[in-house]
Kinemage of the C-alpha trace (Angstrom):
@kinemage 1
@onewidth
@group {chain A} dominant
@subgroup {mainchain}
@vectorlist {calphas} color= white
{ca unk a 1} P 70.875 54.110 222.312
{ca unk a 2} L 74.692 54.120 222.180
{ca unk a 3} L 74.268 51.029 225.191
{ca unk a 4} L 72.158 48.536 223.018
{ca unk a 5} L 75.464 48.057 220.367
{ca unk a 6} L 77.698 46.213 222.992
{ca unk a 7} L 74.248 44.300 224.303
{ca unk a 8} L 73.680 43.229 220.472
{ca unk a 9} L 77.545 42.329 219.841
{ca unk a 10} L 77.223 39.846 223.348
{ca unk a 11} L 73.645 38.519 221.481
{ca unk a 12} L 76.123 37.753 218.305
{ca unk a 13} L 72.999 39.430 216.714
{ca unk a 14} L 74.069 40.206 212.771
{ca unk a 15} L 71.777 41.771 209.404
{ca unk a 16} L 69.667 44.694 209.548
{ca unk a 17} L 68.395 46.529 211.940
{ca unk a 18} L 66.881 50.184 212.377
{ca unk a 19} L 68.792 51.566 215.515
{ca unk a 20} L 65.643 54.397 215.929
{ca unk a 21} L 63.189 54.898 218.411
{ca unk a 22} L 59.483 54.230 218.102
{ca unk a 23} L 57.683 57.189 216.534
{ca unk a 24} L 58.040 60.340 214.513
{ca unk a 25} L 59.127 63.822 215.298
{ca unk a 26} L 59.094 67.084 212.973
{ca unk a 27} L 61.572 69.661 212.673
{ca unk a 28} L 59.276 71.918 214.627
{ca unk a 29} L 59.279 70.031 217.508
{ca unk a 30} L 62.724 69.767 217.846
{ca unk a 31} L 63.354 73.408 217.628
{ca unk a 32} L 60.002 73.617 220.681
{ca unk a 33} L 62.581 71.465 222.462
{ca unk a 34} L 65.900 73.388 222.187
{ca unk a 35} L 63.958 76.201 222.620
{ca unk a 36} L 62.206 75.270 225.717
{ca unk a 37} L 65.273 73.497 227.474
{ca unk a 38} L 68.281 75.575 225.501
{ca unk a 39} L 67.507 78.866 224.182
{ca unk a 40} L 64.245 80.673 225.246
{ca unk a 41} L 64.938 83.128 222.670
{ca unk a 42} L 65.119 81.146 219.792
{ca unk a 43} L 62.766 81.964 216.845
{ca unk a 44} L 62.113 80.529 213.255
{ca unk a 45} L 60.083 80.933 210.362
{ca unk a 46} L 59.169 78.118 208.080
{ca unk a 47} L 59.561 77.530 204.736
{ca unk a 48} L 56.476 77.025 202.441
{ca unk a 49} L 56.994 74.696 199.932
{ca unk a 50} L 57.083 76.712 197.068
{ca unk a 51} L 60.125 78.435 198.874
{ca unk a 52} L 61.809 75.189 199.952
{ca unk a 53} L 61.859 74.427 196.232
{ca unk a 54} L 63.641 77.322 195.872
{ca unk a 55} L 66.574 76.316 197.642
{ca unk a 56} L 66.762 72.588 197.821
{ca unk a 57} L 68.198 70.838 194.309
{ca unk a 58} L 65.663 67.992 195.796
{ca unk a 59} L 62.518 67.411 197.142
{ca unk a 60} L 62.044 66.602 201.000
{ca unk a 61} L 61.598 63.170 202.054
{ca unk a 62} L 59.998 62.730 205.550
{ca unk a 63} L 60.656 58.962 206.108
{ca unk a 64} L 59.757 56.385 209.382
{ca unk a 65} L 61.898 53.248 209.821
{ca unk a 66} L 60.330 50.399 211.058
{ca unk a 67} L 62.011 49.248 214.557
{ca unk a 68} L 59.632 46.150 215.042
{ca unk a 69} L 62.517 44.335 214.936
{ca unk a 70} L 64.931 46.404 217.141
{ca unk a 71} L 61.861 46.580 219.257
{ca unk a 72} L 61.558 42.261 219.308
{ca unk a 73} L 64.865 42.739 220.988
{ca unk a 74} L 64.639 45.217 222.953
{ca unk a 75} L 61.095 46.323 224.058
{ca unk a 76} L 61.994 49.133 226.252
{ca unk a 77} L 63.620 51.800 223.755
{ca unk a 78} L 61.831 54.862 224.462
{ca unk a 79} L 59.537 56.432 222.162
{ca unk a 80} L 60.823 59.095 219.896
{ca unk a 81} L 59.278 61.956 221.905
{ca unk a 82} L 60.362 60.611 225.420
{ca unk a 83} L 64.061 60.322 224.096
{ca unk a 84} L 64.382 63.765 223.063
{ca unk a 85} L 62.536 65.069 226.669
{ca unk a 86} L 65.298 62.832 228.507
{ca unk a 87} L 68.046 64.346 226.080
{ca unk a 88} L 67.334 67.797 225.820
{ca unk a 89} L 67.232 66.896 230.135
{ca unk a 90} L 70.721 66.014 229.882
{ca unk a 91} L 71.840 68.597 227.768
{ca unk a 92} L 70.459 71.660 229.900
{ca unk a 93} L 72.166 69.507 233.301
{ca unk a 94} L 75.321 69.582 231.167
{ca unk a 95} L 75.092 73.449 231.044
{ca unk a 96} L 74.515 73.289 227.122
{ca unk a 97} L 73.874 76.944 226.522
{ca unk a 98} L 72.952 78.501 223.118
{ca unk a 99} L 75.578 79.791 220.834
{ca unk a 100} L 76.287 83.907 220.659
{ca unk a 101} L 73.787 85.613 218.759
{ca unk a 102} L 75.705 86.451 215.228
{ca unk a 103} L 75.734 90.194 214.929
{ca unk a 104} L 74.953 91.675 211.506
């Protein structure tokens, strides 16, 4: 969160550290999020991997840092899934809405 980097400057705390929240989260479930707070209407269609090959000049990497040590610090950062509820919150208070449908 954007409010832990002043907190960590006034700690004088220095070296490495992951700023992520607990947990994972797929591409799929953040489209099920803008589509449930955003855009009702929004639709996709996954790649297999045979097709992602296709298109990509590398393989996908699905990676998890480890925030043991952000989380030593600061024990309350939300977990991944919680974060993105509360954001997606924000955004659809904000009056986010989706953007015009491209027309072919």
């Amino acid at each position: 969160s954007a409010d832990l980097v002043p907190k960590m400057a006034d700690m004088g705390l220095t070296g490495l550290l992951n700023l992520t929240n607990p947990g994972v989260i797929s591409h799929n479930e953040l489209l099920q999020y803008y589509k449930d707070y955003i855009d009702p209407e929004l639709s996709w269609k996954n790649f297999t991997v045979d097709e992602q090959a296709k298109v990509l000049k590398a393989g996908r990497s699905n990676n998890e840092l480890d925030c043991t040590k952000l989380l030593g610090y600061f024990p309350d950062v939300p977990e991944i899934h919680k974060s993105m509820d509360a954001l997606f919150t924000r955004m659809k208070a904000a009056g986010i809405k989706p953007r015009p449908k491209k027309t072919a």
